[in-house]
FILOSE-437136 format. One record per residue: x, y, z of N, C-alpha, C, CB in turn; residue number from 1. Coordinates in nm, 3 decimals. Glycine has a CB too. Layout:
<nodes>
      n_x      n_y      n_z     ca_x     ca_y     ca_z      c_x      c_y      c_z     cb_x     cb_y     cb_z  pos
        X        Y        Z        X        Y        Z        X        Y        Z        X        Y        Z  NUM
...
</nodes>
This chain:
<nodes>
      n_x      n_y      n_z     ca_x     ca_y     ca_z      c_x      c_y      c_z     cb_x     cb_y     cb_z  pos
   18.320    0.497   18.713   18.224    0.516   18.603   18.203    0.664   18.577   18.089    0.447   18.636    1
   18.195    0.735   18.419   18.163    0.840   18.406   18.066    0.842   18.368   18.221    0.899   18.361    2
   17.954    0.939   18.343   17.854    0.957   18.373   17.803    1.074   18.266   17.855    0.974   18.511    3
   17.733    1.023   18.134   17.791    1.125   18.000   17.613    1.261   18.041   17.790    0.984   17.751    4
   17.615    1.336   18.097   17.548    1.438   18.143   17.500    1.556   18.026   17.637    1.490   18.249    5
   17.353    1.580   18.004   17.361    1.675   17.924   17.220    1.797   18.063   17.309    1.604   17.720    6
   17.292    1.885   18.025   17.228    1.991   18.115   17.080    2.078   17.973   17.404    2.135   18.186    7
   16.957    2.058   18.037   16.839    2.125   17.989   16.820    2.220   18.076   16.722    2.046   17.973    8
   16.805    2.348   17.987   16.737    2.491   18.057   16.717    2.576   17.943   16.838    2.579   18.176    9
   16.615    2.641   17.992   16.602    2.751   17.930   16.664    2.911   17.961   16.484    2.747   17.929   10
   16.746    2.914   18.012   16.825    3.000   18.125   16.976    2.980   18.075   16.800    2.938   18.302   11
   17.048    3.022   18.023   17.144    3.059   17.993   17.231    3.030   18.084   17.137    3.162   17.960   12
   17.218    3.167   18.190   17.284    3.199   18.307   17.228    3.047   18.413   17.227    3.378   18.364   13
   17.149    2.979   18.390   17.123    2.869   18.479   17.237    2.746   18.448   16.962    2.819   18.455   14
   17.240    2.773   18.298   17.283    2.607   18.243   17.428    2.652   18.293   17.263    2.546   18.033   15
   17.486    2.768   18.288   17.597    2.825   18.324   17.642    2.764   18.458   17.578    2.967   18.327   16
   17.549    2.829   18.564   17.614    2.795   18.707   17.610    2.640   18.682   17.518    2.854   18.863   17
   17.511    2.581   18.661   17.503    2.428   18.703   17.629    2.374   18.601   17.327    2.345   18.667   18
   17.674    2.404   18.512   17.801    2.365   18.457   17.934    2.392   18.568   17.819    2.452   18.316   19
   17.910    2.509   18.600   18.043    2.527   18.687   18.068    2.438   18.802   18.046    2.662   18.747   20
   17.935    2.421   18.860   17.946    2.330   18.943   17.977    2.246   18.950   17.899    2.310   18.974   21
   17.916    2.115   18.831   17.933    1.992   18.765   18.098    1.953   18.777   17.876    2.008   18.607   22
   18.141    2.064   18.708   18.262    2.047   18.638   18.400    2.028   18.760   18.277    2.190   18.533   23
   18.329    2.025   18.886   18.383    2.026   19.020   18.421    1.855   19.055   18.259    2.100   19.131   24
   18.266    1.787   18.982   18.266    1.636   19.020   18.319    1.560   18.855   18.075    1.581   19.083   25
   18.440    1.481   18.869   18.488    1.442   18.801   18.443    1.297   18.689   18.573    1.450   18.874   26
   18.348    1.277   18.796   18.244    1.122   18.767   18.202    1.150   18.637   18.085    1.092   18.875   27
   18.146    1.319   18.611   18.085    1.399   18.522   18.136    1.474   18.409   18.036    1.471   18.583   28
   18.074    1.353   18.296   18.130    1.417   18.129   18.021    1.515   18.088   18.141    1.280   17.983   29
   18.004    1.636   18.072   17.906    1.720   18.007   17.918    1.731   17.846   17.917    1.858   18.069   30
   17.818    1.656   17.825   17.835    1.616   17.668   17.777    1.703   17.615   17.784    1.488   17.613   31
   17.683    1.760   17.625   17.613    1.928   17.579   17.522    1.995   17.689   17.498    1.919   17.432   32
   17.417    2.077   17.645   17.336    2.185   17.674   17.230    2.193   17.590   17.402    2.300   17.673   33
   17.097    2.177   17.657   17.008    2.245   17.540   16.891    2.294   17.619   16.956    2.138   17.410   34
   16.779    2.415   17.536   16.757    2.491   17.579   16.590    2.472   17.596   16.821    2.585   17.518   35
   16.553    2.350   17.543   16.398    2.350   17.531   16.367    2.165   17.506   16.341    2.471   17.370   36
   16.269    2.144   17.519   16.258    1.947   17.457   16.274    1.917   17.370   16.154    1.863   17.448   37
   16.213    1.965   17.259   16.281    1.971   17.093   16.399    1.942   17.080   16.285    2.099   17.022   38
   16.500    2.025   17.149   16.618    1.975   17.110   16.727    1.935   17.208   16.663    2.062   17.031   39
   16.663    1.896   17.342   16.665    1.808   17.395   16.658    1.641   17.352   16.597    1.849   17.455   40
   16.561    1.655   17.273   16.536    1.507   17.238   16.604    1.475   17.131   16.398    1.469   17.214   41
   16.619    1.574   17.039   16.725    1.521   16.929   16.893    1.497   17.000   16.731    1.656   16.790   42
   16.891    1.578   17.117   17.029    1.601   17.200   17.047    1.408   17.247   16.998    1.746   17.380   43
   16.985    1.368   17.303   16.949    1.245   17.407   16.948    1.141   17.254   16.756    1.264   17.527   44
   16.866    1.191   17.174   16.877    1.041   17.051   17.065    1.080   16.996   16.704    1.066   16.844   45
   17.110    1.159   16.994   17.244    1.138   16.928   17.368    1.103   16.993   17.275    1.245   16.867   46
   17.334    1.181   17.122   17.461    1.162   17.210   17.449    1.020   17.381   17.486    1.362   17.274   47
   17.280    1.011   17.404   17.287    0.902   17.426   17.313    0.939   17.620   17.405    0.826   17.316   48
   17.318    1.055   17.620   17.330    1.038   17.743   17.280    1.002   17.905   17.353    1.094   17.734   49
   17.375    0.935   18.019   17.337    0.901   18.121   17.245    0.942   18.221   17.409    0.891   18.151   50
   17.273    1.074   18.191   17.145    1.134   18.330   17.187    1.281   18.238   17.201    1.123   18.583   51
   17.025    1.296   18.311   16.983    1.473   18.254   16.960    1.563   18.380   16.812    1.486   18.151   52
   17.028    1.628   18.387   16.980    1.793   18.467   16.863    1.887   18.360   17.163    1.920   18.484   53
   16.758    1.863   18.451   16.641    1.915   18.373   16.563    2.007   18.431   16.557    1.819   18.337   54
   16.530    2.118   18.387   16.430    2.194   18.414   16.318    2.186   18.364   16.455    2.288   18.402   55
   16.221    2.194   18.459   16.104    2.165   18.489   15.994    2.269   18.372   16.095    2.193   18.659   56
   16.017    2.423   18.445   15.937    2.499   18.316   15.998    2.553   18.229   15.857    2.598   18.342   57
   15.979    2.503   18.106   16.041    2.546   17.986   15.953    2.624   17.904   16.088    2.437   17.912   58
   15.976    2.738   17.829   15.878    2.736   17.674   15.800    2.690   17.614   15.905    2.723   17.593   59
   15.693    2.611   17.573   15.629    2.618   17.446   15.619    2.437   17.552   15.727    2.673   17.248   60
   15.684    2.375   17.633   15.695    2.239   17.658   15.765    2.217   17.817   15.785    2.175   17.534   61
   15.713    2.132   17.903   15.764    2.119   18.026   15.864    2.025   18.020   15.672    2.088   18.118   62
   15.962    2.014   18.137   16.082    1.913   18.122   15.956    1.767   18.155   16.250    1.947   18.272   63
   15.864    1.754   18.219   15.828    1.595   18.178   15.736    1.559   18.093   15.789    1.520   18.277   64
   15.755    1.676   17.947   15.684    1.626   17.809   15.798    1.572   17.746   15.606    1.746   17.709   65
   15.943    1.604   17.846   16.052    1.578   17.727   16.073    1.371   17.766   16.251    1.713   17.767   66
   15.992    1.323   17.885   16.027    1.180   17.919   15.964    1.088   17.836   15.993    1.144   18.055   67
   15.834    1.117   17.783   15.758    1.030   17.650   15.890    1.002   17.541   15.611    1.146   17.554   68
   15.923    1.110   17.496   16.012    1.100   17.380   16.176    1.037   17.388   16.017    1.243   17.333   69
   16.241    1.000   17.486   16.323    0.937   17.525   16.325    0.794   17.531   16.339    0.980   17.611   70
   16.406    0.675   17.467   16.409    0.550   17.425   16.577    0.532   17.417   16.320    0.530   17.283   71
   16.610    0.493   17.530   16.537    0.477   17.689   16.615    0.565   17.767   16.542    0.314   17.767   72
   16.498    0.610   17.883   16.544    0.722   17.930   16.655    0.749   18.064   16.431    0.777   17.950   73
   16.687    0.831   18.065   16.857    0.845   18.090   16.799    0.860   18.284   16.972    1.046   17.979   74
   16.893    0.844   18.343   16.857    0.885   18.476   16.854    1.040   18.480   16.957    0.825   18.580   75
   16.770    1.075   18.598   16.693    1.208   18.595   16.720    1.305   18.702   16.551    1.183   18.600   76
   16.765    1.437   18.741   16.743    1.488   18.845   16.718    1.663   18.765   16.874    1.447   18.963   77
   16.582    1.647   18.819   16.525    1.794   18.788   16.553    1.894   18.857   16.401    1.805   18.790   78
   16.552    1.988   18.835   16.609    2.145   18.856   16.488    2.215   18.809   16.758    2.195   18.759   79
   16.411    2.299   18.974   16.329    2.401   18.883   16.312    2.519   19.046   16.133    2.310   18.789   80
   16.242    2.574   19.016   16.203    2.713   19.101   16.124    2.713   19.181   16.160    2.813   19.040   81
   15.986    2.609   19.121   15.927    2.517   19.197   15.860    2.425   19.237   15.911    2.530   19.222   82
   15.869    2.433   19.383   15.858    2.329   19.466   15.711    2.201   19.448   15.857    2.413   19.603   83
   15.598    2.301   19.403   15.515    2.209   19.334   15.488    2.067   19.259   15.498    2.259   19.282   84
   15.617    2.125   19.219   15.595    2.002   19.070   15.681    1.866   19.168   15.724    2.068   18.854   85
   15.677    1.839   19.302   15.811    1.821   19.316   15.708    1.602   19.377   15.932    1.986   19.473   86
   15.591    1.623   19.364   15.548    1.497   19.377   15.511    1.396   19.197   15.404    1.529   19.482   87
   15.501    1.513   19.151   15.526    1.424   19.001   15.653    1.388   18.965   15.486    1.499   18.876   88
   15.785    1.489   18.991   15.880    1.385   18.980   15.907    1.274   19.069   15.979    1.435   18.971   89
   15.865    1.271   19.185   15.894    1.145   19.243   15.785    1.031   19.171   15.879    1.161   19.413   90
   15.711    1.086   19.128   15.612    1.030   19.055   15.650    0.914   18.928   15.543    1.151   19.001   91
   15.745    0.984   18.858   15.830    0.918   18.759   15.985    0.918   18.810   15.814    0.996   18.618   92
   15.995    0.870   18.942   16.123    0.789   18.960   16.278    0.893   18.956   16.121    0.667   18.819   93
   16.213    1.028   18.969   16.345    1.092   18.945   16.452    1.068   19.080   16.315    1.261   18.915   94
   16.535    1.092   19.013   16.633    1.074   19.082   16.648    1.168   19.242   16.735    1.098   18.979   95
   16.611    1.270   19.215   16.644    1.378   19.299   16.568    1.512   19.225   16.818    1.389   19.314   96
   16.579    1.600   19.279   16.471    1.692   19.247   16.539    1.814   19.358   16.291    1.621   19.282   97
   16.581    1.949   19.273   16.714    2.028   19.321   16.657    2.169   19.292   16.872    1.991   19.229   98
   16.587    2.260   19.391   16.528    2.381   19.406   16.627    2.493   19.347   16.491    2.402   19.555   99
   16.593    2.557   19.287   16.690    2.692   19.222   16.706    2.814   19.348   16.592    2.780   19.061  100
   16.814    2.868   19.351   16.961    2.831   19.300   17.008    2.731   19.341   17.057    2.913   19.324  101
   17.093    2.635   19.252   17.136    2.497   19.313   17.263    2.531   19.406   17.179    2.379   19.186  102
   17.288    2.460   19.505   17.383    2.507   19.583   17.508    2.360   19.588   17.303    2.559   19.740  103
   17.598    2.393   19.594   17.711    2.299   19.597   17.694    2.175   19.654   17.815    2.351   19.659  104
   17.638    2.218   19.799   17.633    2.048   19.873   17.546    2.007   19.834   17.620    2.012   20.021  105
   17.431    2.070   19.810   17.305    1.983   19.784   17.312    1.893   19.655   17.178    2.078   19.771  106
   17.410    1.940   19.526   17.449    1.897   19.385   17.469    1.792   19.445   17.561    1.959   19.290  107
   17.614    1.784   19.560   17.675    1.652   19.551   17.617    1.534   19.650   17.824    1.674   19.580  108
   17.528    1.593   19.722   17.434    1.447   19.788   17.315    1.446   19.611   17.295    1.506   20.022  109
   17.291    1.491   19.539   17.201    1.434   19.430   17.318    1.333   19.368   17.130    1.563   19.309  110
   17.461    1.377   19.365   17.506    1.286   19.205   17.556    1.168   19.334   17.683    1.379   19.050  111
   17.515    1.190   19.447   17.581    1.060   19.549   17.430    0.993   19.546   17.658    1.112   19.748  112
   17.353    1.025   19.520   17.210    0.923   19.503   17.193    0.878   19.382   17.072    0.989   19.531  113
   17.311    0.938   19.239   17.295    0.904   19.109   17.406    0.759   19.123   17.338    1.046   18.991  114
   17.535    0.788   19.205   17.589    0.722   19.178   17.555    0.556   19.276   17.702    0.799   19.174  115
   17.463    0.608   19.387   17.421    0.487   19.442   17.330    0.400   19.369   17.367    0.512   19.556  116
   17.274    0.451   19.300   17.126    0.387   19.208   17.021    0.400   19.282   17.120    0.223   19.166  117
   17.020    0.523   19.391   16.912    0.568   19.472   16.806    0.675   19.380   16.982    0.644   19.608  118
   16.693    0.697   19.441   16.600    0.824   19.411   16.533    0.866   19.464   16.536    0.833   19.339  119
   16.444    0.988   19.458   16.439    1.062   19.571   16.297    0.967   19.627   16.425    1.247   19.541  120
   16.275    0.920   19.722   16.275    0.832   19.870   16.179    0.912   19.941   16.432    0.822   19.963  121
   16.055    0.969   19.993   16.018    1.016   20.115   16.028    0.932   20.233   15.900    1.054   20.105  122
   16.053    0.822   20.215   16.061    0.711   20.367   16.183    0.653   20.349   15.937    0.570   20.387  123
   16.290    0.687   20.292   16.400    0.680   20.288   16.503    0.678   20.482   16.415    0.804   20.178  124
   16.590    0.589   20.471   16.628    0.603   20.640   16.805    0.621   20.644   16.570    0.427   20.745  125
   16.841    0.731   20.519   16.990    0.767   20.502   17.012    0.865   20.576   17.037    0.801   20.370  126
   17.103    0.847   20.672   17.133    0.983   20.756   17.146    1.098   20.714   17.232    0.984   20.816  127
   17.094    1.224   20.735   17.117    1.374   20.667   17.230    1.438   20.740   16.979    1.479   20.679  128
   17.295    1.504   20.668   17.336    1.640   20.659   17.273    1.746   20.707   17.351    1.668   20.552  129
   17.371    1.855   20.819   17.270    2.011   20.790   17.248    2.046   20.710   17.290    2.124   20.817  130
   17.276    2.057   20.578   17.222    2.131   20.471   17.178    2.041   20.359   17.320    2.229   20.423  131
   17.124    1.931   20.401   17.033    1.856   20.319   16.888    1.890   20.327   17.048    1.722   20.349  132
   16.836    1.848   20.243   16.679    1.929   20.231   16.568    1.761   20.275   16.641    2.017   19.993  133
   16.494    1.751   20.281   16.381    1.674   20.277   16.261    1.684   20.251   16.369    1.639   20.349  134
   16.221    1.547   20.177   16.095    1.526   20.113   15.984    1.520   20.214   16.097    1.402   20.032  135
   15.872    1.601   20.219   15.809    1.567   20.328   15.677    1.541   20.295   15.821    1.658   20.424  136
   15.613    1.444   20.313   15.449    1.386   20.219   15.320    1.359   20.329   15.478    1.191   20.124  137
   15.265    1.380   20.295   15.127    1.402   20.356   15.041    1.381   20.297   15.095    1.503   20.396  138
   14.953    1.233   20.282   14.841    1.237   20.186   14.919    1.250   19.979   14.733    1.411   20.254  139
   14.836    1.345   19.976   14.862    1.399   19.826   14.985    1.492   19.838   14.724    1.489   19.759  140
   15.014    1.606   19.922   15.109    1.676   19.942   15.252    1.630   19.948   15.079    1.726   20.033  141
   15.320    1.661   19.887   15.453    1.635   19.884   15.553    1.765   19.846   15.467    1.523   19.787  142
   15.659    1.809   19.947   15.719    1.907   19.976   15.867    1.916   19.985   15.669    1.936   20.068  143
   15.936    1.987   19.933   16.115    1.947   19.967   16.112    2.064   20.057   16.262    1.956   19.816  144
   16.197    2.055   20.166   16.203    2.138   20.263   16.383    2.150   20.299   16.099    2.080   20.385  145
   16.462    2.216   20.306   16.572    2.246   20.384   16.548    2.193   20.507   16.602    2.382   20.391  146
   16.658    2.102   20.607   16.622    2.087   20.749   16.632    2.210   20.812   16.704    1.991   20.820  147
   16.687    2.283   20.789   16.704    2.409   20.869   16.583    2.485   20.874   16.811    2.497   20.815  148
   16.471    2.461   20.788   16.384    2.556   20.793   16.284    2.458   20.927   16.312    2.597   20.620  149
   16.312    2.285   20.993   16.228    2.263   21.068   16.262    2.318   21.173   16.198    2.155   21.077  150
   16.137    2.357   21.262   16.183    2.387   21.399   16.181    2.305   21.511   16.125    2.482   21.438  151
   16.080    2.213   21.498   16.061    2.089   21.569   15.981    1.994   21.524   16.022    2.108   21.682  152
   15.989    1.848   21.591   15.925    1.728   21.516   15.793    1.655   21.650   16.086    1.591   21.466  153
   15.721    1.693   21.691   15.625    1.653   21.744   15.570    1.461   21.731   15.537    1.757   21.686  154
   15.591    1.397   21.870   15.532    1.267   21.807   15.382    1.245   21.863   15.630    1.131   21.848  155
   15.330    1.192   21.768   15.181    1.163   21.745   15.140    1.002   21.748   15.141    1.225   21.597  156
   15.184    0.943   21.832   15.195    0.792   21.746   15.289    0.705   21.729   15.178    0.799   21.628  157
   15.266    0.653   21.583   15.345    0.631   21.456   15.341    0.707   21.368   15.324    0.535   21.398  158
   15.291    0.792   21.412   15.328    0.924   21.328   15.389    1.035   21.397   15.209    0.984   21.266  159
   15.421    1.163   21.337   15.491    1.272   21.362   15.456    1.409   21.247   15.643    1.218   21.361  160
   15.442    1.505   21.414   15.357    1.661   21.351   15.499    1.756   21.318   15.227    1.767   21.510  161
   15.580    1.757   21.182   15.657    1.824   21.200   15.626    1.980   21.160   15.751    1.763   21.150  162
   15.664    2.033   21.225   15.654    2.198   21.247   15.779    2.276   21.173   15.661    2.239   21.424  163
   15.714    2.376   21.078   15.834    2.438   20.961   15.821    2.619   21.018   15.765    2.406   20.733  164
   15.915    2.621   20.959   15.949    2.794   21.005   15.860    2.912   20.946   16.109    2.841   20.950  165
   15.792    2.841   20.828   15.659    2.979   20.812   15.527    2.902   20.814   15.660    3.085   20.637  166
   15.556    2.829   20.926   15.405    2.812   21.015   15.339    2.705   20.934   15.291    2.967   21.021  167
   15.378    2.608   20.899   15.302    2.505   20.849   15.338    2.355   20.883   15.304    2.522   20.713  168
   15.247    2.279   20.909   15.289    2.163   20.965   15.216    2.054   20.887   15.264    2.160   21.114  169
   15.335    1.972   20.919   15.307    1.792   20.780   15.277    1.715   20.907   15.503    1.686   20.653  170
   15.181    1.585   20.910   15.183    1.563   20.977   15.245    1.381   20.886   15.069    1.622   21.059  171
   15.333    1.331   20.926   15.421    1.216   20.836   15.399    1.068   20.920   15.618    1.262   20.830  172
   15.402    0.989   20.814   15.398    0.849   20.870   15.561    0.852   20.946   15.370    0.713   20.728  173
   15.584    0.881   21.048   15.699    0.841   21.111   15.728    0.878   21.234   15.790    0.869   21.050  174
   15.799    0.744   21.294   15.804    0.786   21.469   15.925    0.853   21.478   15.806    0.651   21.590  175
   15.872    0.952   21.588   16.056    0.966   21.668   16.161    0.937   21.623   16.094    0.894   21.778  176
   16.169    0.770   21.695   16.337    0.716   21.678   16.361    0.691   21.573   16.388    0.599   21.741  177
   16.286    0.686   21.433   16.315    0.693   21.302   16.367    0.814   21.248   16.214    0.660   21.238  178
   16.274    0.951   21.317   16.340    1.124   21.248   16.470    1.134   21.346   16.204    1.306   21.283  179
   16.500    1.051   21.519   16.607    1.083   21.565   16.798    1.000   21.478   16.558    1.041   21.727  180
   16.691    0.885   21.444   16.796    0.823   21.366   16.858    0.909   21.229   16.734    0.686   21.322  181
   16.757    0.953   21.177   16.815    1.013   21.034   16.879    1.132   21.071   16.701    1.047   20.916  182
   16.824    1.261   21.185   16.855    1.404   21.134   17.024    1.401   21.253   16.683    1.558   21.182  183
   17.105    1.505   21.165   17.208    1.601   21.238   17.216    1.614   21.381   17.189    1.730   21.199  184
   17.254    1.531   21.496   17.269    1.625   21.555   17.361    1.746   21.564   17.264    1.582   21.625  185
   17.380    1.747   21.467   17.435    1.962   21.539   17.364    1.986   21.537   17.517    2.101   21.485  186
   17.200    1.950   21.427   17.134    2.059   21.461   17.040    2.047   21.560   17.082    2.108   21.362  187
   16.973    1.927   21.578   16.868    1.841   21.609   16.983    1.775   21.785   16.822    1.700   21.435  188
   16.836    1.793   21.881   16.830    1.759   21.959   16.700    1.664   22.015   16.866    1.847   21.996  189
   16.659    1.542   22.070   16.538    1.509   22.123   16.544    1.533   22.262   16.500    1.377   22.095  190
   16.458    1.569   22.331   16.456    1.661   22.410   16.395    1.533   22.545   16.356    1.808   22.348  191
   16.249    1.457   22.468   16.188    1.412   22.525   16.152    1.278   22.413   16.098    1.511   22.580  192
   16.056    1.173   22.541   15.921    1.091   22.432   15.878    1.172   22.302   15.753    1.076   22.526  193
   15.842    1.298   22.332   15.743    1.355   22.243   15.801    1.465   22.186   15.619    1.391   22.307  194
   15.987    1.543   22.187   15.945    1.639   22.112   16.121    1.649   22.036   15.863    1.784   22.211  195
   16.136    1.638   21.948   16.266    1.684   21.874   16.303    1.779   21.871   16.279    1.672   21.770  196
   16.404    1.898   21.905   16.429    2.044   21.834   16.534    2.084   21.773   16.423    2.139   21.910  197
   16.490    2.160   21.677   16.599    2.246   21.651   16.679    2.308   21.670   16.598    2.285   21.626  198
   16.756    2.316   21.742   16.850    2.413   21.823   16.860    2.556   21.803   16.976    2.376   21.807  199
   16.885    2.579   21.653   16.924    2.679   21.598   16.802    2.796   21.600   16.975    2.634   21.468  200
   16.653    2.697   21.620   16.534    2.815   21.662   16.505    2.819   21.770   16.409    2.813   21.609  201
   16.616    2.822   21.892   16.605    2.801   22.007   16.574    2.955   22.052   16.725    2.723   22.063  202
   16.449    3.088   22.080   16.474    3.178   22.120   16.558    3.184   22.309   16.345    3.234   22.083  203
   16.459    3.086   22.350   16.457    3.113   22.528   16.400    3.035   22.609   16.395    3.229   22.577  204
   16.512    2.925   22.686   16.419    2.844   22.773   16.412    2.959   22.928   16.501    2.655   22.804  205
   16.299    2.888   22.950   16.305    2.965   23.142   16.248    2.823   23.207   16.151    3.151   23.196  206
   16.311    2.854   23.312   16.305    2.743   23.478   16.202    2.815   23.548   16.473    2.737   23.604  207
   16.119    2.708   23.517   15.995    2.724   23.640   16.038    2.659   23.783   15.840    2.635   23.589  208
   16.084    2.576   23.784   16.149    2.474   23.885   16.247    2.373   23.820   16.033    2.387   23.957  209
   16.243    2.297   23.931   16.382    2.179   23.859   16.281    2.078   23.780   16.503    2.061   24.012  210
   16.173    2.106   23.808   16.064    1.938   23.709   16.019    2.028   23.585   15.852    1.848   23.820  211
   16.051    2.160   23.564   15.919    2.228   23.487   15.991    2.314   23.415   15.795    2.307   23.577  212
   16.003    2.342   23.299   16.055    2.490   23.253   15.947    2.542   23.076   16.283    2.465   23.215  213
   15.989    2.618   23.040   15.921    2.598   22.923   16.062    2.691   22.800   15.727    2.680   22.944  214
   15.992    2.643   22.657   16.092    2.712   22.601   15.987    2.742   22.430   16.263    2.601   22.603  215
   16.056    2.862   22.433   16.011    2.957   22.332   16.088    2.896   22.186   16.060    3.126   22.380  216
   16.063    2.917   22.064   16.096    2.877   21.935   16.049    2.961   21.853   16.058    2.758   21.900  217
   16.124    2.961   21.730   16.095    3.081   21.637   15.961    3.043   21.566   16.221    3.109   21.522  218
   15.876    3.146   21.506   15.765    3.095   21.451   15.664    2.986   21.546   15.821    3.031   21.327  219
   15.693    3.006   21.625   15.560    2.935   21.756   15.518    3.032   21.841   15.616    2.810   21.876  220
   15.407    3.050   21.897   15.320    3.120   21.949   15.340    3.087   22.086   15.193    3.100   21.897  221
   15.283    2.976   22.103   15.293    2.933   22.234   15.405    2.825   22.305   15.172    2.884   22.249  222
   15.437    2.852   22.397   15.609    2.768   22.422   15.567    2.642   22.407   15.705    2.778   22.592  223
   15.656    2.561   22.468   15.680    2.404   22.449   15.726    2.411   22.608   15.813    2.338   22.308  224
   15.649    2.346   22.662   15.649    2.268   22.832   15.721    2.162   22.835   15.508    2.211   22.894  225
   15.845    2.185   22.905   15.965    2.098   22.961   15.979    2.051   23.056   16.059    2.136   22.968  226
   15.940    1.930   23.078   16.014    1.830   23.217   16.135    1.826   23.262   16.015    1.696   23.204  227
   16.167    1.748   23.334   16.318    1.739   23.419   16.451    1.724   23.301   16.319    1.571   23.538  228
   16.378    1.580   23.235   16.498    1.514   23.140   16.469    1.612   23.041   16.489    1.338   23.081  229
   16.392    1.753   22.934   16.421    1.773   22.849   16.542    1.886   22.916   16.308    1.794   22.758  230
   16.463    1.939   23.004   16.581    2.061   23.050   16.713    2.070   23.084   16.555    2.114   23.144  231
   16.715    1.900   23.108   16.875    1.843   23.154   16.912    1.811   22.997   16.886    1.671   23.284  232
   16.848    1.826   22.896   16.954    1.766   22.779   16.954    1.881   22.706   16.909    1.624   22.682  233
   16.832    1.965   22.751   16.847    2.150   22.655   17.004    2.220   22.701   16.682    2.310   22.738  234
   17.028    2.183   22.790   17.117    2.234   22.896   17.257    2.176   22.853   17.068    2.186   23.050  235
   17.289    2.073   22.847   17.359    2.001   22.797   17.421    1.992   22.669   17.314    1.930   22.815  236
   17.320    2.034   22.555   17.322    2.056   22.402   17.351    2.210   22.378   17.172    2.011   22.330  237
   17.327    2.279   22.491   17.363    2.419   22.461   17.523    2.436   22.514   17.251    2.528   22.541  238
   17.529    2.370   22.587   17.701    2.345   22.689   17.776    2.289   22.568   17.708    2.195   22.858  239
   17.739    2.154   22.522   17.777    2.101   22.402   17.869    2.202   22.272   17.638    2.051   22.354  240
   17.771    2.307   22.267   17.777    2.389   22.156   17.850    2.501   22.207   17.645    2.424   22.096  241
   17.848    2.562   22.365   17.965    2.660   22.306   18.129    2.622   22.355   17.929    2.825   22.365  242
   18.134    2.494   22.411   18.260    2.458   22.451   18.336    2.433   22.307   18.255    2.329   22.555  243
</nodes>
């Protein structure tokens, strides 16, 4: 199936890269370009197309003043700068929702959720990628995050305190073996019952003894206290990685 695509921006140089990219996945007919909703919407009533790459702040009109005027509206994955707006599109069913600058892999897990008849999901249970991003919701808050920016996933429960790299923490409806099922291990290790890590913000474990050690992480203050079994699998995941 092809997939007749019209790219909205107000950015020239934006509609540019995201064309070059596009033009990589073959699924994808780029039937035009336009630069504002106005003519966006006359774009969508003539040519009819399947899904829109849309930016969010436009001129004189936002990309979701341009969804009223659409009959009927095309599948959706927004493109903007930011991250804010990013619980109203899940709000209206978008497809995916793609932080500027768009980057290659991240394009092609969105047009692999266009072509599944998926959308963007916060309790979603599809295995990630390192360089997949995630939705992360809390209450009213809702956040796209890079995995790389978590440093660790804390369990609380049935819930889980995940911890981000400039010091802010979600605390999410989800256990453990649900975040161990979905994330990477290359990057992601569980250590213990209670604690997931990141590898890659691994500063420095130290051995207190063989039951006890503790280990340092980027953007944390105070270490993380290690038992027998996390230190035997820190140990292990670091062996893992440079053999």
């Amino acid at each position: 199936m092809t997939w007749r695509t019209l790219i909205i921006d107000d950015e020239p140089p934006a509609r540019k890269h995201l064309r070059r990219l596009l033009l990589e996945h073959p699924q994808i007919e780029i039937v035009g370009e336009a630069s504002g909703v106005a003519e966006a919407a006359e774009m969508c009533e003539k040519l009819q197309p399947g899904l829109l790459f849309l930016d969010v702040q436009m001129p004189r009109a936002t990309g979701f003043d341009l969804l009223p005027k659409l009959n009927p509206v095309p599948k959706i994955v927004f493109v903007t700068a930011h991250e804010e707006f990013a619980l109203r599109a899940f709000e209206v069913n978008a497809i995916d929702y793609l932080m500027k600058p768009v980057f290659a892999d991240r394009l092609t897990l969105a047009l692999k959720r266009v072509l599944n008849g998926s959308g963007v999901d916060p309790g979603a249970d599809d295995p990630l990628e390192a360089g997949d991003s995630i939705f992360l919701q809390s209450g009213r808050t809702l956040r796209m995050v890079p995995l790389r920016q978590i440093i660790c996933i804390l369990a609380e429960g049935n819930y889980s305190t995940v911890v981000l790299s400039d010091g802010k923490e979600y605390l999410i409806y989800r256990t453990l073996n649900q975040w161990e099922r979905r994330l990477p291990n290359s990057l992601f290790v569980r250590l213990d019952r209670s604690i997931v890590v990141n590898l890659t913000h691994l500063l420095e474990v130290k051995i207190i003894d063989r039951d006890a050690g503790q280990m340092r992480l980027t953007g944390r203050k105070e270490p993380v206290m290690l038992g027998r079994t996390a230190i035997n699998r820190v140990r292990v995941s670091l062996q893992e990685r440079v053999s």
